[in-house]
C-alpha positions in Angstrom: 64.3 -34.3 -10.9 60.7 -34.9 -10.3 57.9 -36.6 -9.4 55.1 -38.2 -11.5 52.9 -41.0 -10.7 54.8 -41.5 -7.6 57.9 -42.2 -9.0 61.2 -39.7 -9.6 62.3 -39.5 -13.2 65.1 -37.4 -14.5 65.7 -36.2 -18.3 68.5 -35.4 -20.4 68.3 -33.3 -23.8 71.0 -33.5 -25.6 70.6 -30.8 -29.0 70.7 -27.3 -29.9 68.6 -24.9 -26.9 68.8 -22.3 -28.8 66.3 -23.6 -31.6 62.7 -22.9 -31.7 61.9 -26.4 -32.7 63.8 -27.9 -29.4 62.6 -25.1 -26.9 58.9 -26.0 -28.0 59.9 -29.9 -26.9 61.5 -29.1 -23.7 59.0 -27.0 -22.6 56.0 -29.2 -23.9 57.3 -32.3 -22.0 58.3 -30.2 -18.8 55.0 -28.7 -19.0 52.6 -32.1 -18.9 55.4 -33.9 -16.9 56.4 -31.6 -14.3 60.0 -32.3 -15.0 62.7 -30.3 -15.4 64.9 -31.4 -17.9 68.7 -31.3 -18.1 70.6 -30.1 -21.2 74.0 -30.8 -22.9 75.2 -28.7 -26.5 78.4 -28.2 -28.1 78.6 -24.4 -28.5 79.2 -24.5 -32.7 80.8 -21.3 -33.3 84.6 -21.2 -34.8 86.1 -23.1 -37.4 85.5 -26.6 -38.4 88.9 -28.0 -36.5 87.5 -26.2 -33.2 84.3 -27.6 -33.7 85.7 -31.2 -33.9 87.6 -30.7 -30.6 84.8 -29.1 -28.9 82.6 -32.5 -30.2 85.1 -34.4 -28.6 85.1 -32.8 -25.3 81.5 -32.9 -25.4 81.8 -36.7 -26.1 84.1 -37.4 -23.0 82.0 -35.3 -21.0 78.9 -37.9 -21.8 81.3 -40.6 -21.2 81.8 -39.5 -17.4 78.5 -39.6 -17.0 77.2 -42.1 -13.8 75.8 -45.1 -14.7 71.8 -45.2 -14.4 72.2 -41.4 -13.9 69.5 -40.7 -16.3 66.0 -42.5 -17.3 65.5 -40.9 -20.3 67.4 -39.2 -22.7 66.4 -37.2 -25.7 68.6 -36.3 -28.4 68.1 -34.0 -31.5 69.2 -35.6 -35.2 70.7 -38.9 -35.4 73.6 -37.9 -36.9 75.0 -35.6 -34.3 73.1 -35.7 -30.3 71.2 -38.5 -31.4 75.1 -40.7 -31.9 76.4 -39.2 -28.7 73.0 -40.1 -26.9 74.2 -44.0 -27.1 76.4 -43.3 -24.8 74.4 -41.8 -22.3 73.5 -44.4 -19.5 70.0 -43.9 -19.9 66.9 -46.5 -19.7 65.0 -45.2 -22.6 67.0 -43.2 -25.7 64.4 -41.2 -27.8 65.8 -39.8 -30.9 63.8 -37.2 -33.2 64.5 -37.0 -37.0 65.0 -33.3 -38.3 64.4 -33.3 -41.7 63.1 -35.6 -44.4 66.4 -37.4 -43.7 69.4 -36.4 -41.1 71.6 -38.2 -43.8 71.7 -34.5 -45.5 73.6 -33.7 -48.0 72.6 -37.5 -49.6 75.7 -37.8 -51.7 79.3 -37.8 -51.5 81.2 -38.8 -48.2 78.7 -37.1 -45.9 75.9 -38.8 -47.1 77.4 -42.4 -46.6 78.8 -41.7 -43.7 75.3 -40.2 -42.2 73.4 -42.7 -43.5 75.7 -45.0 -41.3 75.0 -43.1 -38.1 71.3 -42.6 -38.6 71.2 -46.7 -39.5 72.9 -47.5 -36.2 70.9 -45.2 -34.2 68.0 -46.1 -35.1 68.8 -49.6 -34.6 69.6 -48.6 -30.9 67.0 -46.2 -29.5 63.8 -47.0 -28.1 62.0 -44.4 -29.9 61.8 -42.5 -33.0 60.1 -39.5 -33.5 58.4 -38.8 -36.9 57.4 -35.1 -36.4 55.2 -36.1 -39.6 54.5 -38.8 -42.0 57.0 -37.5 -44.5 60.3 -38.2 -42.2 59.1 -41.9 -42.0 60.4 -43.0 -45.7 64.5 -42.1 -44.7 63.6 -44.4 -41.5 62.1 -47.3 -43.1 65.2 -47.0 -45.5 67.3 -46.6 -42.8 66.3 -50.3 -41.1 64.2 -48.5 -38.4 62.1 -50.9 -36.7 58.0 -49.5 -37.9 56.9 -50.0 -34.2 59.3 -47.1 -32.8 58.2 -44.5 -34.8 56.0 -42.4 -33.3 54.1 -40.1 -35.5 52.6 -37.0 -34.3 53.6 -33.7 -34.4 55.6 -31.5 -31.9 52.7 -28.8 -31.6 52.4 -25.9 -30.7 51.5 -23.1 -27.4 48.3 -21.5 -29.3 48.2 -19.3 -26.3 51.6 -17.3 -27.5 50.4 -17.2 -31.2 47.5 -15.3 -31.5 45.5 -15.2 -34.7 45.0 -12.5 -37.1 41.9 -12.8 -39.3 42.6 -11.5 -42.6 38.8 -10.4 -42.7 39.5 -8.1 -40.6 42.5 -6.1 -40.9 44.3 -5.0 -43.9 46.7 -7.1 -46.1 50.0 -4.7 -45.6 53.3 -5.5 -47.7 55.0 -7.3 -44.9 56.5 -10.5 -45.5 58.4 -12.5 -42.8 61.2 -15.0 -42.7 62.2 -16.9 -39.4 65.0 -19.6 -40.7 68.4 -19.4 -39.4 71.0 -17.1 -42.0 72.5 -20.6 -43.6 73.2 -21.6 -47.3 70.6 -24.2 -47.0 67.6 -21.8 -46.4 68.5 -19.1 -49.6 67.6 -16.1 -47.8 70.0 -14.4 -51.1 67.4 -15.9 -53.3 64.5 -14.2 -51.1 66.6 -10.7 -51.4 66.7 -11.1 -55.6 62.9 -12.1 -55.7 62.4 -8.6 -53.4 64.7 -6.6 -55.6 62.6 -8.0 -58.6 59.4 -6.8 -57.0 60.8 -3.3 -56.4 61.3 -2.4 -59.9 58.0 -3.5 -60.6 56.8 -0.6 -57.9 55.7 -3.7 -55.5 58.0 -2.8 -52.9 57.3 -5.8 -50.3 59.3 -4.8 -46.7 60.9 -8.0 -45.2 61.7 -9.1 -41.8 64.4 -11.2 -41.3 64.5 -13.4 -37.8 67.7 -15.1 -37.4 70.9 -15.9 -37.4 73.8 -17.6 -38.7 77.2 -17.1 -40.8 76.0 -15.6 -43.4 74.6 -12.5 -41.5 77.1 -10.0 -43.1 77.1 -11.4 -46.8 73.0 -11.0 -46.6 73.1 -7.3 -45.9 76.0 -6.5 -47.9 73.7 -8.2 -50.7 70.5 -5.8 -49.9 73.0 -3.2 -50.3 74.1 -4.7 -53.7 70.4 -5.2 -54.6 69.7 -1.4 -53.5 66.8 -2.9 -51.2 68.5 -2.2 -47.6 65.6 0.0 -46.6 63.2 -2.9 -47.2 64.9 -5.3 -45.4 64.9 -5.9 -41.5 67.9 -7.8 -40.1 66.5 -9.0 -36.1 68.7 -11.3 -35.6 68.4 -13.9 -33.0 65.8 -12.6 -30.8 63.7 -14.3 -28.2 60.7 -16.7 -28.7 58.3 -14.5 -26.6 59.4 -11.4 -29.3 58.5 -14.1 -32.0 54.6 -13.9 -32.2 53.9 -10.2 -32.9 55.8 -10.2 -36.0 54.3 -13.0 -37.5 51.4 -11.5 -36.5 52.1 -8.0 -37.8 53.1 -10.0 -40.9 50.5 -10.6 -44.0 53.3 -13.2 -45.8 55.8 -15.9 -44.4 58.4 -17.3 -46.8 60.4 -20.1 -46.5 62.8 -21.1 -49.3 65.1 -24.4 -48.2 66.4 -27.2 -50.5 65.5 -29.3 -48.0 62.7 -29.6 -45.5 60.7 -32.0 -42.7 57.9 -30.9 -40.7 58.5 -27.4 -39.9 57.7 -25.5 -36.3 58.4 -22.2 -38.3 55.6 -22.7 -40.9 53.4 -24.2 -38.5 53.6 -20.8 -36.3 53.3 -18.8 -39.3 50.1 -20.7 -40.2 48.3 -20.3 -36.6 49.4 -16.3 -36.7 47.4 -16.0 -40.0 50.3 -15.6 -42.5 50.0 -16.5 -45.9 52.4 -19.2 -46.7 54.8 -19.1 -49.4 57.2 -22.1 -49.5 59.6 -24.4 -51.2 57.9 -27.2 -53.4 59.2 -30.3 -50.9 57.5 -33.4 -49.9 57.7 -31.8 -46.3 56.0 -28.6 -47.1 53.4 -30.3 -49.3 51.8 -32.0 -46.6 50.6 -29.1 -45.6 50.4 -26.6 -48.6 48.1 -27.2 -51.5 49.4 -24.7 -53.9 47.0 -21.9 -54.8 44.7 -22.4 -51.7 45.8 -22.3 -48.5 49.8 -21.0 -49.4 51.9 -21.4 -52.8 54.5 -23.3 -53.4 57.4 -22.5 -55.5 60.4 -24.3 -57.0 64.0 -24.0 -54.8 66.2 -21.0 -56.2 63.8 -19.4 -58.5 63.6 -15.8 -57.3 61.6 -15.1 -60.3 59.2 -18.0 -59.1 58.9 -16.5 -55.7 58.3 -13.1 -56.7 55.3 -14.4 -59.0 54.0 -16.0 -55.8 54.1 -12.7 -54.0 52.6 -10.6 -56.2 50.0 -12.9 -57.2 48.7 -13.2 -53.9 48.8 -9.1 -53.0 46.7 -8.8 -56.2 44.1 -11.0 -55.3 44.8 -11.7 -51.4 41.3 -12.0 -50.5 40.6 -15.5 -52.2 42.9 -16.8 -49.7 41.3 -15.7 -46.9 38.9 -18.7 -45.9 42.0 -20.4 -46.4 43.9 -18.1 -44.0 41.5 -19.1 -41.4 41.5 -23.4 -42.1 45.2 -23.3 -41.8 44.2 -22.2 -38.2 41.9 -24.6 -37.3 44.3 -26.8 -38.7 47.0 -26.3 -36.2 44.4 -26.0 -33.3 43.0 -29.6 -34.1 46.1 -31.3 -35.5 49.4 -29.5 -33.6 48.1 -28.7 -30.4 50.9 -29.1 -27.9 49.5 -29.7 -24.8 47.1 -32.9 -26.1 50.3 -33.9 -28.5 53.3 -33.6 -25.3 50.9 -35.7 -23.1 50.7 -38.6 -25.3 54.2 -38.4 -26.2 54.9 -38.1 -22.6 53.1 -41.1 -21.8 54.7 -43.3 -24.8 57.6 -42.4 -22.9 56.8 -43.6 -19.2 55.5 -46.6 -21.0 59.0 -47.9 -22.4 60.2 -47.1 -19.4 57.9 -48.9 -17.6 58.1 -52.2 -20.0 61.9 -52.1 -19.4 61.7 -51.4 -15.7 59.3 -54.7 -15.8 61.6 -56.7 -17.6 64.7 -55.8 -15.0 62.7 -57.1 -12.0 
């Protein structure tokens, strides 16, 4: 709890700590707020019937929860925290959007019953965040009332990310990949386009940051692929150990089927990497293919080791580029200016409602 403008305000965060993406919003809004927020996870290790009954303790847990207890409450994905954070007995319930839609996958069972959730919760909450203009099509779709969106991006600490101009260092044969070790990101995909590259004597040496289930199957394929020395399993590591290997990086890749706005790209592109991504509304709002990164079609190895070797052979086109994707992030995703405004939209439901009570 806290003070700000004279009044005490506690905050609940319901979502997954361990993510970049939710770290960078905890600490953003207990950085201009001066509140320390409270969190609540389900740990999501063991099989899928353990899951469900850890879900379920974590739902009674919410359920004992003292009325008024909390003034605002801030939940990750509308199908999972952002459902359990109806429950909380909070005066404003903010909800943020992960992807281009939380109703992932869109088909089958899943997909109906997601698209479900995410219509009920956005029907609900007080606020939605749009962490950019992409994510607002699956809301509008979804019935979300147009004046709760927010749209502005998380941003970012520039402080902790440090830019490398490629006008003055060397382009090395480092690439870079910070998703977490999960089918949906195709790190195996990465692995065959660096295998491709090797017998083409363009051996590229990758950094992997991450993890996930699929840790073991990934370096039993770089085995497979006879590329183990090129490849650099970190593992989950922490967010301070983050910036100096993007920064010792000259190429950041990121492959998924599926993307939003993405916190991983954005660091990539204030450290001075050279983008290489999946072809996705979400990453095109940011990428223009063949000037400031490339974009490449999802699960086309052959595809992503083009992109690679076309930009090592003529790397220093890019590199005004490099340096606008920069200023890019320092004028459009700086966290600071973008928590504060969020921040306030915040104590400005609250206030309305508070209003209305008296």
């Amino acid at each position: 709890m806290s003070q700000q403008s004279g009044k005490s305000y506690r905050i609940l965060f319901l979502g997954e700590t361990y993510r970049a993406d939710a770290q960078t919003w905890i600490k953003g809004i207990e950085k201009v707020s001066g509140v320390k927020i409270e969190t609540m996870e389900v740990d999501s290790k063991g099989s899928r019937a353990l899951r469900m009954l850890k879900f379920l303790k974590f739902w009674i847990e919410i359920l004992q929860i003292k009325k008024n207890e909390f003034d605002i409450v801030l939940a990750e994905r509308a199908t999972s925290y952002g459902f359990f954070s109806l429950f909380v007995p909070a005066k404003v319930h903010v909800v943020a959007q992960q992807g281009i839609t939380d109703a992932y996958p869109e088909t089958g069972f899943s997909g109906k019953y997601k698209r479900f959730l995410q219509k009920k919760v956005y029907k609900k909450v007080d606020l939605i965040h749009a962490w950019g203009e992409v994510m607002v099509p699956a809301m509008l779709q979804s019935k979300a009332d147009p004046a709760k969106i927010l749209v502005m991006p998380k941003g970012m600490d520039l402080n902790k990310y440090d830019f490398v101009d490629p006008f003055k260092r060397e382009i090395n044969y480092k690439a870079i990949v910070t998703r977490s070790l999960t089918q949906v990101y195709h790190h195996e995909m990465i692995l065959e386009s660096l295998a491709i590259l090797k017998k083409k004597k363009l051996p590229i040496f990758l950094t992997i940051v991450g993890d996930g289930v699929l840790m073991d199957d990934l370096k039993r394929k770089s085995e497979q692929l006879g590329i183990q020395g090129l490849v650099d399993f970190k593992g989950r590591i922490s967010n301070e150990s983050l910036p100096p290997l993007l920064q010792d990086s000259s190429i950041y890749i990121s492959v998924p089927e599926t993307e939003g706005v993405s916190a991983s790209l954005f660091e990539a592109m204030a450290s001075g990497c050279f983008p290489i991504v999946t072809d996705l509304p979400g990453t095109r709002a940011f990428i223009r293919d063949g000037e400031n990164g490339m974009l490449v079609p999802v699960n086309d190895a052959k595809s992503l080791a083009k992109a690679i070797e076309s930009f090592l052979n003529s790397s220093e086109k890019y590199f005004p580029s490099i340096n606008q994707n920069r200023r890019y992030i320092e004028t459009k995703a700086n966290l600071d200016k973008n928590m504060a405004i969020i921040f306030e939209r915040y104590l400005s439901i609250l206030n309305s409602k508070s209003d209305s009570e008296n």
